[in-house]
C-alpha positions as CSV (number, residue, x, y, z in Angstrom):
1,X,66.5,-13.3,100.9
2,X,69.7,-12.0,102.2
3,X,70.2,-8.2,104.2
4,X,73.1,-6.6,104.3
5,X,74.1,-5.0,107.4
6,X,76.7,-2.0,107.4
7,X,78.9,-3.6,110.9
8,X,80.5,-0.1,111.7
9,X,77.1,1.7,111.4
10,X,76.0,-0.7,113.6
11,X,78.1,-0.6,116.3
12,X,77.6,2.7,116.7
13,X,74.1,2.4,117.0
14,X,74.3,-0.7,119.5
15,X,75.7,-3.2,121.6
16,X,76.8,-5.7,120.0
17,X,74.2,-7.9,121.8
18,X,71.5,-6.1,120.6
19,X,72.8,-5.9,117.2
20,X,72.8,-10.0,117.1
21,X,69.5,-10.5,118.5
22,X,67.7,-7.8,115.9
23,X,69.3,-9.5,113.1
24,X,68.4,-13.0,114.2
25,X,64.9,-11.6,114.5
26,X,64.7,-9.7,111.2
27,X,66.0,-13.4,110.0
28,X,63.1,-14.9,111.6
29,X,60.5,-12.6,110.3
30,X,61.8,-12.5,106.6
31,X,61.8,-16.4,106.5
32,X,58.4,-16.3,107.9
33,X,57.0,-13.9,105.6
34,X,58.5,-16.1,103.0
35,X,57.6,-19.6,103.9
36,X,54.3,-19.0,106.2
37,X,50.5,-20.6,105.1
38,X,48.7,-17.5,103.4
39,X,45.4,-16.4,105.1
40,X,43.1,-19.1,105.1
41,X,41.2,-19.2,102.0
42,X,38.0,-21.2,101.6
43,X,38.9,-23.4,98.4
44,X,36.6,-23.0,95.3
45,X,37.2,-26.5,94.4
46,X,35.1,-29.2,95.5
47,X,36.8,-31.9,96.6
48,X,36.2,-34.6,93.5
49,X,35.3,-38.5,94.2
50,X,38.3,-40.6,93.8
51,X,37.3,-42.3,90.0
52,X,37.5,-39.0,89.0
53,X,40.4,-38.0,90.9
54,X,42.3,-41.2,89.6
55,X,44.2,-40.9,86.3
56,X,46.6,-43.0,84.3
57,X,49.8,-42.0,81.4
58,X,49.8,-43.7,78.2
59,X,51.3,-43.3,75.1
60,X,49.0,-43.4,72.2
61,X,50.1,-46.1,69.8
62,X,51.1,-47.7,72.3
63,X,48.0,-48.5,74.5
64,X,45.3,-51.4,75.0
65,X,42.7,-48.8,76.7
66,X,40.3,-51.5,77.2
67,X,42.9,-53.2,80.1
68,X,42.5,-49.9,81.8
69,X,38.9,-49.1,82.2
70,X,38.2,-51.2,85.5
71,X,40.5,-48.2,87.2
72,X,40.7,-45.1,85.1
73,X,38.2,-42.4,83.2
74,X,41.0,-40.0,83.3
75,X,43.0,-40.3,80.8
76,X,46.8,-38.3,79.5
77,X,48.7,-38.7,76.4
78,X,52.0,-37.7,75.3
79,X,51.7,-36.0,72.1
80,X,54.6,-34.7,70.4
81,X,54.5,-31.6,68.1
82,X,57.0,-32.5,66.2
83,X,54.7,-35.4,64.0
84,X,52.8,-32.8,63.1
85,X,55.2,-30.0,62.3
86,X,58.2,-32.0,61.4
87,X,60.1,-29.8,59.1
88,X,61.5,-26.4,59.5
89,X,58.6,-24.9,56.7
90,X,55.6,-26.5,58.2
91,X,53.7,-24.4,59.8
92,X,50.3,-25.9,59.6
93,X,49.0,-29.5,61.2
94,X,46.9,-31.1,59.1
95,X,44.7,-32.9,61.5
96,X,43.6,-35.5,62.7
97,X,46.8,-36.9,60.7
98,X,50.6,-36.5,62.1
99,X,52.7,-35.5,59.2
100,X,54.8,-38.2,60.3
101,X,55.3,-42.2,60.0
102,X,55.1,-43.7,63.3
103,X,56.6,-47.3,63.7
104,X,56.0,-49.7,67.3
105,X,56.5,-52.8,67.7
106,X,54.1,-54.4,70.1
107,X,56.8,-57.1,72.4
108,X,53.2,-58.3,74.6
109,X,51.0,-59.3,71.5
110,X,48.5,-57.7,73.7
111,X,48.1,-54.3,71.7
112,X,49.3,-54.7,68.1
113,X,52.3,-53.3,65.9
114,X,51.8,-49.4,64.9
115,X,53.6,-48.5,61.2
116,X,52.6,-45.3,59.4
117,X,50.5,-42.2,59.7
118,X,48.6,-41.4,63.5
119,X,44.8,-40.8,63.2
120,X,44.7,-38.7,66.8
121,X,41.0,-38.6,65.8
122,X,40.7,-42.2,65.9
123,X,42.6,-43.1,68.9
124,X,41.1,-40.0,71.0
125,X,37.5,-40.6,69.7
126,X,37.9,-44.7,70.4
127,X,39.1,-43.5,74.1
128,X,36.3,-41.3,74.7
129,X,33.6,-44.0,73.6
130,X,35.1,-46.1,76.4
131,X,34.4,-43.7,79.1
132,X,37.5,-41.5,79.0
133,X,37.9,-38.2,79.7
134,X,41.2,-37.3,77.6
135,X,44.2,-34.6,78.9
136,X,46.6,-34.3,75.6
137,X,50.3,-32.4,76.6
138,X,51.6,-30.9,73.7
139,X,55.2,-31.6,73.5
140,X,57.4,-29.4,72.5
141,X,60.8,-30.4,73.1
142,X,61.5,-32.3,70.3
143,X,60.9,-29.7,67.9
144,X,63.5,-26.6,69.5
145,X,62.8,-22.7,69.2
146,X,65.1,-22.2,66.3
147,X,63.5,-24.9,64.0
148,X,60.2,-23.4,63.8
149,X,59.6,-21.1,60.7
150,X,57.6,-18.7,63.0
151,X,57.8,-19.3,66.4
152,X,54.9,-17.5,67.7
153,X,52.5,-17.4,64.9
154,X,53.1,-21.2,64.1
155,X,52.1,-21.9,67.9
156,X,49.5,-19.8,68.0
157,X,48.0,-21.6,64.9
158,X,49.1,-25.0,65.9
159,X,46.9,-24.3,69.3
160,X,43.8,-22.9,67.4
161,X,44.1,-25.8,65.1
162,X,43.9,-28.7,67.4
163,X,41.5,-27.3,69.8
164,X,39.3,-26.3,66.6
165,X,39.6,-29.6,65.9
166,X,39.4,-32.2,69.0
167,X,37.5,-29.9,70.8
168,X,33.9,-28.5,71.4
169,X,33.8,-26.5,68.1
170,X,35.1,-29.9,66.1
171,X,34.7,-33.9,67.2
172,X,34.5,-33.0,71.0
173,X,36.9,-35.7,72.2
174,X,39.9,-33.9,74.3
175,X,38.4,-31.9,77.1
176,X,42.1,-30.7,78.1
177,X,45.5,-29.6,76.8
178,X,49.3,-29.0,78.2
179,X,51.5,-26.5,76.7
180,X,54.7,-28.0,77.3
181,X,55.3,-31.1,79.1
182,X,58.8,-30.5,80.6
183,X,60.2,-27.6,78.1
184,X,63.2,-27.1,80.7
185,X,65.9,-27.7,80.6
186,X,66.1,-28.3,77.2
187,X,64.2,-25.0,75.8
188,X,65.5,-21.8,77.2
189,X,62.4,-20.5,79.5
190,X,61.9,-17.1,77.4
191,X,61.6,-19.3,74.3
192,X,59.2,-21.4,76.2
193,X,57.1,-18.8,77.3
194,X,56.7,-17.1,73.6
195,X,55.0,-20.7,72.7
196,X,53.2,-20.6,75.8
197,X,51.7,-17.7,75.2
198,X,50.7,-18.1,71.7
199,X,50.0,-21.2,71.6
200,X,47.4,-21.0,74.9
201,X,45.8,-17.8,73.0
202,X,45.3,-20.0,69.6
203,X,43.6,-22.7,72.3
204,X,41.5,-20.2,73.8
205,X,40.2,-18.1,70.8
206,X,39.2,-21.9,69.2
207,X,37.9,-23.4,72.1
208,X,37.1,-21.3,75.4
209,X,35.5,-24.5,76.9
210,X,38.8,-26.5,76.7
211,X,40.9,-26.3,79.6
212,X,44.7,-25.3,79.1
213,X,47.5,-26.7,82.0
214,X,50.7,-24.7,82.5
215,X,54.1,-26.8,81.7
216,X,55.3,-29.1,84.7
217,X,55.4,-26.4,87.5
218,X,56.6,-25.9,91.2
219,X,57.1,-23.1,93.5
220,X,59.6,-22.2,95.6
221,X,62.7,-24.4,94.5
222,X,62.0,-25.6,91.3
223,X,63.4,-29.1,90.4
224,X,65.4,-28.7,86.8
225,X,62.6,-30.6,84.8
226,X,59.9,-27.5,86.3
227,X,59.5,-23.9,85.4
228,X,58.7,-21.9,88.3
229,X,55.2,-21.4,88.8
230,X,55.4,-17.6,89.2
231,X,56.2,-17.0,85.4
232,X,52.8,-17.8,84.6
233,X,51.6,-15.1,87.2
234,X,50.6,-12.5,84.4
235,X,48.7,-14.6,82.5
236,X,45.5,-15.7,84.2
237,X,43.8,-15.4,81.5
238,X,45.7,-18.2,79.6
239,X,45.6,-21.2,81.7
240,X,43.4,-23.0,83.8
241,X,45.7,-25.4,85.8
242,X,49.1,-25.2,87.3
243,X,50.6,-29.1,86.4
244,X,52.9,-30.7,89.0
245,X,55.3,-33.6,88.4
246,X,56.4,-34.9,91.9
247,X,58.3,-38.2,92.8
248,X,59.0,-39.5,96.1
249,X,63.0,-39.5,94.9
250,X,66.1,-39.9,98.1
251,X,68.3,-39.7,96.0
252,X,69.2,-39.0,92.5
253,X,71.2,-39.7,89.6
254,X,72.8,-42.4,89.7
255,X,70.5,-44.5,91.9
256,X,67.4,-42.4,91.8
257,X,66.6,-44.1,94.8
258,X,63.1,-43.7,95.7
259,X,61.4,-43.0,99.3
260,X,57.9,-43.9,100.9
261,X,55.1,-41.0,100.7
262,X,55.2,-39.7,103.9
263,X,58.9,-39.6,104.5
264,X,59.2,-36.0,106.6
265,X,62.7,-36.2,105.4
266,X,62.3,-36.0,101.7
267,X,60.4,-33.4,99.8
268,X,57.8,-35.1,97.8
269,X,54.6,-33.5,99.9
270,X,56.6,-30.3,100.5
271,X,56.1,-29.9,96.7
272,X,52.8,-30.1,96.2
273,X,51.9,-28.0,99.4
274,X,54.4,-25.5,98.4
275,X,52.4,-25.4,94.8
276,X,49.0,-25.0,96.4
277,X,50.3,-22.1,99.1
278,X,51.6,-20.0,95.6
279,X,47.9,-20.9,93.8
280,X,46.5,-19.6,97.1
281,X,48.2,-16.5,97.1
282,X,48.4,-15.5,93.5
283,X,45.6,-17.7,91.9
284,X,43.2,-19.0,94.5
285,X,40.7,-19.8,91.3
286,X,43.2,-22.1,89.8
287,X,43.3,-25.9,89.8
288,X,46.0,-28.2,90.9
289,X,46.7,-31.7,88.8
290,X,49.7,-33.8,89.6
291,X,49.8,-35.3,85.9
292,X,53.2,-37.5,87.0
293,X,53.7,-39.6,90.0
294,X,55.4,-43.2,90.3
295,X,57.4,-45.9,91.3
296,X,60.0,-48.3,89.5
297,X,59.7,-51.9,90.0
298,X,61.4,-54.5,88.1
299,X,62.3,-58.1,88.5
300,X,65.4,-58.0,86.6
301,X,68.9,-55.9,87.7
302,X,70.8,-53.2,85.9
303,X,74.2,-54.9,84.5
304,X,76.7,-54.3,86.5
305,X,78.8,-52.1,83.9
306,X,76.3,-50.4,82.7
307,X,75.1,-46.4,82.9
308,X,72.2,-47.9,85.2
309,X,74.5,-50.1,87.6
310,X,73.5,-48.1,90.4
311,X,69.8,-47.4,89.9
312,X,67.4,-48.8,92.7
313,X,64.0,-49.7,92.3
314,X,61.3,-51.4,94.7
315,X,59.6,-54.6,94.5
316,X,56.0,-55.0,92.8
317,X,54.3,-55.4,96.6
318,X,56.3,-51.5,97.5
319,X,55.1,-50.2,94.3
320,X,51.6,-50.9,94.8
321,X,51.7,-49.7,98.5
322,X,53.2,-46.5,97.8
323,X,50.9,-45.9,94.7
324,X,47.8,-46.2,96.8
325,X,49.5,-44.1,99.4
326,X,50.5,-41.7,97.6
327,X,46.9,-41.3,96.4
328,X,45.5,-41.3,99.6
329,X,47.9,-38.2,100.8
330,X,47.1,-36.2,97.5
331,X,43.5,-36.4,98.2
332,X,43.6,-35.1,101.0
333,X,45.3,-31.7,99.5
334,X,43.9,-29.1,97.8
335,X,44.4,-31.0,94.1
336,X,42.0,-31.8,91.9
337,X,43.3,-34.8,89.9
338,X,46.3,-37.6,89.8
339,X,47.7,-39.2,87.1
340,X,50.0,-42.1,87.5
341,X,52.8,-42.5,85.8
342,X,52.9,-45.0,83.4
343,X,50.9,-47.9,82.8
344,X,53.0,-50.5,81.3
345,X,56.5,-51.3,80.9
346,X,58.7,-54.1,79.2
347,X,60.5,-54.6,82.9
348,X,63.6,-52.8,81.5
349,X,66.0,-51.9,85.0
350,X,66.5,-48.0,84.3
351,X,65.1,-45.0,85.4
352,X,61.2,-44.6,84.1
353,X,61.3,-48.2,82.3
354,X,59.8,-50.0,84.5
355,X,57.2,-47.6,86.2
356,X,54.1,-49.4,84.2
357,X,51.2,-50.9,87.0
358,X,51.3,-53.6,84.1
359,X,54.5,-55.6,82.9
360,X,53.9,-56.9,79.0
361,X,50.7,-55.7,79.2
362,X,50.1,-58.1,82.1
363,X,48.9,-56.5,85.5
364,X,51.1,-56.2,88.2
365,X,50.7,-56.1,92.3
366,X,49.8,-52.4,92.0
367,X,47.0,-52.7,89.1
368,X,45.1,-55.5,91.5
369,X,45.9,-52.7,94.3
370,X,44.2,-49.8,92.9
371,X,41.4,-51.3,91.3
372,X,40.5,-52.2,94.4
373,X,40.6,-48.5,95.7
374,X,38.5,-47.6,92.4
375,X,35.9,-50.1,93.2
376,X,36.0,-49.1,97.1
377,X,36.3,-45.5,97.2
378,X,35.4,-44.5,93.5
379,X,32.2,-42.7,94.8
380,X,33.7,-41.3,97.8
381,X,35.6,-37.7,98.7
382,X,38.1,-36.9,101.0
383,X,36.4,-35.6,104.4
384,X,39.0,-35.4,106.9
385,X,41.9,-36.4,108.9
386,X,40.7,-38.8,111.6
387,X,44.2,-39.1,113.0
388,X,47.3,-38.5,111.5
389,X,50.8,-39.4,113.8
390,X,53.9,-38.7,111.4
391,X,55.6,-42.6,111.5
392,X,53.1,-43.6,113.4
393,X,49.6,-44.1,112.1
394,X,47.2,-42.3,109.2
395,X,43.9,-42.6,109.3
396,X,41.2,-40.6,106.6
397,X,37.8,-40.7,106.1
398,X,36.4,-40.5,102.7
399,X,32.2,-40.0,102.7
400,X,29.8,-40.7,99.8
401,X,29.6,-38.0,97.3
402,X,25.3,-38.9,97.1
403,X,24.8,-40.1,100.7
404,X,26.9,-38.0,103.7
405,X,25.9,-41.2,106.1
406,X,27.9,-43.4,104.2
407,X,31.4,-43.6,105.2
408,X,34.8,-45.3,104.7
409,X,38.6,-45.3,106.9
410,X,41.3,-45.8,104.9
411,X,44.2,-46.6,107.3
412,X,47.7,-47.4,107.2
413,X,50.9,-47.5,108.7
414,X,52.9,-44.6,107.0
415,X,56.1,-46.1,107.2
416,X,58.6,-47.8,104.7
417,X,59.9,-51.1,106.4
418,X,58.6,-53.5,103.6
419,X,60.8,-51.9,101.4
420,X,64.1,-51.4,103.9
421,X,63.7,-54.6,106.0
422,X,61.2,-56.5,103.3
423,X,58.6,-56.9,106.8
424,X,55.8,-54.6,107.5
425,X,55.4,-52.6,110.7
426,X,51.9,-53.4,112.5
427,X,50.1,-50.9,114.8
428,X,47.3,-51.7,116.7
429,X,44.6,-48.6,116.5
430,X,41.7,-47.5,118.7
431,X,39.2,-44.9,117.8
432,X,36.0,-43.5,118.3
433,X,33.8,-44.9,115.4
434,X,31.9,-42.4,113.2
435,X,28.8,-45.6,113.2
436,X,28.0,-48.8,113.2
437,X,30.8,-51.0,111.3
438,X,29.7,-52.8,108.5
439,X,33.2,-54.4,107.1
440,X,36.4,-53.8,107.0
441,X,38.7,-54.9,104.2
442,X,42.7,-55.1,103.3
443,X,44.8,-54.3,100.5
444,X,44.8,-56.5,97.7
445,X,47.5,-57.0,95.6
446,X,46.2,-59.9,93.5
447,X,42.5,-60.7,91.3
448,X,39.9,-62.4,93.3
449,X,41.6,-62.4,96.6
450,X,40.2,-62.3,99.5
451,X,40.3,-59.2,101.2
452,X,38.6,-59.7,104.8
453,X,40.2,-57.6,107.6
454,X,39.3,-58.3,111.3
455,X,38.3,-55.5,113.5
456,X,36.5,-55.4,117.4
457,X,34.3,-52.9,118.7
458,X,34.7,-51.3,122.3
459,X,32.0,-49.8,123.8
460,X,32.3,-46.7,121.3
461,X,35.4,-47.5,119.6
462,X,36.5,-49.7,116.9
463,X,39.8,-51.5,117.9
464,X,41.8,-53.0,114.4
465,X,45.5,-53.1,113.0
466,X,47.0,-51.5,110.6
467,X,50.0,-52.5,108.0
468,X,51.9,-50.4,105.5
469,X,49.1,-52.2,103.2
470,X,46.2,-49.4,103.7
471,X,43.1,-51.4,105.1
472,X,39.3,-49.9,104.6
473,X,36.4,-50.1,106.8
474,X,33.0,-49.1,105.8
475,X,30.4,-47.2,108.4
476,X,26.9,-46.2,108.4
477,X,26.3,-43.3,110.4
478,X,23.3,-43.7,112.5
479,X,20.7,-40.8,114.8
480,X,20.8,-38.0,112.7
């Protein structure tokens, strides 16, 4: 926010010393007002264990779900509007069918080929007998304001419909729904906003049980794939969830060059704490999900004349690194879930194409990676910071959601020399330990590896080194 000043008025009234040290205070105050933590608030959100924090993007046809369940129960699909409203005159779905042919071809023989109608009902009910809990965002893009025959009333039915359907009142199966996905830029936001609003009310007035996300969201300065949070203020009543898409991007086009999580330079965090200081202010009773986070990584190279010559990805050991970091630093925010985006790719060099944690269907570095952090910490919340040194060291405790003696250190060097300089940075650590140690184990990156870590205990502390790999160490606490 910007003041005007009348200079003559002022002169009058002061010296012009005085004059420049009021205004550089009224500066001061304004941007504080503006960009200061609201009063603490005590959140209303229990923290959640990490398998149920954890959550992967897939694309219907597209998925194996079966390769997935050693990491993920949360599960988010892309579902496009448009297969079941694809001409101008439809203005019912006729569900669980699209209205649509759908054609994949499977290139990793590991999923099968796709021709013909969808059965959503199938796919979604199939998903939730494996475990799943299933997030659908309702994409609109694809089908633009002026090709709907009524724009309101059609997305008001549209949301009754499917929630009717996939929800409580119907086969139970989807437990959550976007409207939008990322509307802008291509929608213009008051178009957006109509569909929003009538097609949250249809969701509501089927289903009251099923939870409705906003569109990708962010306050402050919103990236130009996010609506600003603060349109959604008046309408508490017809959402559940803000959604936040964040990546960890130095650069962007061309080379959408990406950074490591805790980079203080870039704005990745800054997001996502900017997001929660809005919710605390304007909708303290409103959870936050970061349904898109990621990292490209690719073994082959753009060609050199092509529209991608200049992208920059990371190698399969950065990617898994960053994934699990990145996990580790939302957990210990004020969100309630994380998906990751996406979980496979055909190892194409461009922007998006090769985010997958498999390759062909094939797990890569990162799938070994956080399967290991489901299997360690898949029972465990976020308790608190035990030391965290920007560039220097993090360390966080995560305790057993049954058992509050039972305690695991994650720890890790937040740094990003394995991906600048292709070698780690080590930092030796002492601390006071929360109990007795029982083990302490490293990042894996590979199936059935061995994951031993060495540690030494000091009178009262632990003494171990830390990588840009996170390591984990396990504590009972004892005398209490």
């Amino acid at each position: 926010m910007l003041v005007g000043y009348n200079h003559k008025q002022q002169k009058n009234a002061m010296k012009a010393g005085y004059s420049a040290f009021f205004i550089v205070l009224l500066f001061v105050l304004l941007i504080n007002s503006y960009e200061s933590e609201a009063p603490p608030l005590m959140s209303v959100h229990e923290k959640p264990a990490i398998a149920d924090f954890m959550g992967i993007n897939v694309h219907s046809v597209e998925v194996n779900m079966e390769l997935l369940t050693p990491i993920f129960h949360q599960v988010r699909d892309y579902h496009t509007v448009v297969w079941s409203l694809p001409e101008y005159e439809d203005s019912r779905a006729d569900f669980p069918y699209s209205r649509m042919e759908i054609g994949w071809h499977d290139r990793s023989g590991r999923v099968g080929h796709h021709e013909g109608l969808v059965n959503w009902g199938k796919i979604y009910d199939s998903w939730y007998d494996l475990g799943f809990e299933v997030n659908v965002s309702l994409m609109v893009v694809q089908k633009p304001a002026d090709q709907w025959n009524n724009l309101e009333e059609d997305a008001y039915q549209y949301g009754y419909d499917f929630a009717k359907y996939f929800g409580t009142p119907g086969l139970n199966i989807v437990r959550s729904v976007e409207i939008g996905n990322e509307p802008v830029p291509y929608w213009d936001l008051n178009d957006y906003m109509k569909v929003f609003r009538s097609m949250a009310r249809g969701v509501r007035d089927a289903d009251p049980e099923m939870k409705i996300l906003t569109a990708a969201a962010q306050a402050s300065r919103p990236d130009e794939f996010s609506v600003p949070v603060s349109v959604y203020r008046p309408y508490s009543e017809l959402y559940d969830v803000i959604k936040v898409h964040v990546y960890s991007l130095k650069q962007g086009w061309p080379s959408f060059e990406r950074s490591y999580p805790e980079d203080p330079s870039i704005d990745y965090l800054n997001i996502v704490k900017n997001t929660i200081k809005w919710r605390n202010r304007h909708a303290p009773e409103k959870e936050i999900w970061i349904t898109e986070f990621g990292y490209d990584s690719s073994t082959k190279k753009p060609e050199h004349d092509s529209e991608w010559a200049q992208w920059v990805d990371v190698s399969d050991e950065v990617q898994a690194q960053w994934l699990l970091r990145s996990y580790l630093e939302f957990s210990r925010l004020d969100v309630q879930r994380a998906y990751v985006y996406w979980f496979n790719d055909h190892d194409e060099p461009s922007f998006h194409a090769a985010s997958g944690i498999m390759r062909l269907n094939q797990p890569k570095k990162s799938f070994w990676t956080l399967k290991q952090m489901r299997n360690v910490l898949g029972d465990y919340r976020f308790n608190r910071e035990v030391k965290r040194v920007t560039r220097d060291v993090h360390v966080y405790e995560y305790v057993n959601k049954n058992d509050s003696n039972d305690i695991i250190w994650a720890a890790w060097s937040p740094t990003g020399y394995t991906n600048s300089d292709g070698e780690t940075r080590f930092k030796e650590i002492n601390l006071p330990m929360p109990g007795n140690p029982d083990w302490a184990q490293r990042m894996t990156m590979h199936e059935n590896e061995e994951t031993s870590a060495d540690f030494s205990i000091n009178g009262a502390n632990i003494e171990f080194t830390v990588s840009e790999s996170p390591m984990y160490i396990r504590f009972t606490r004892t005398g209490l």
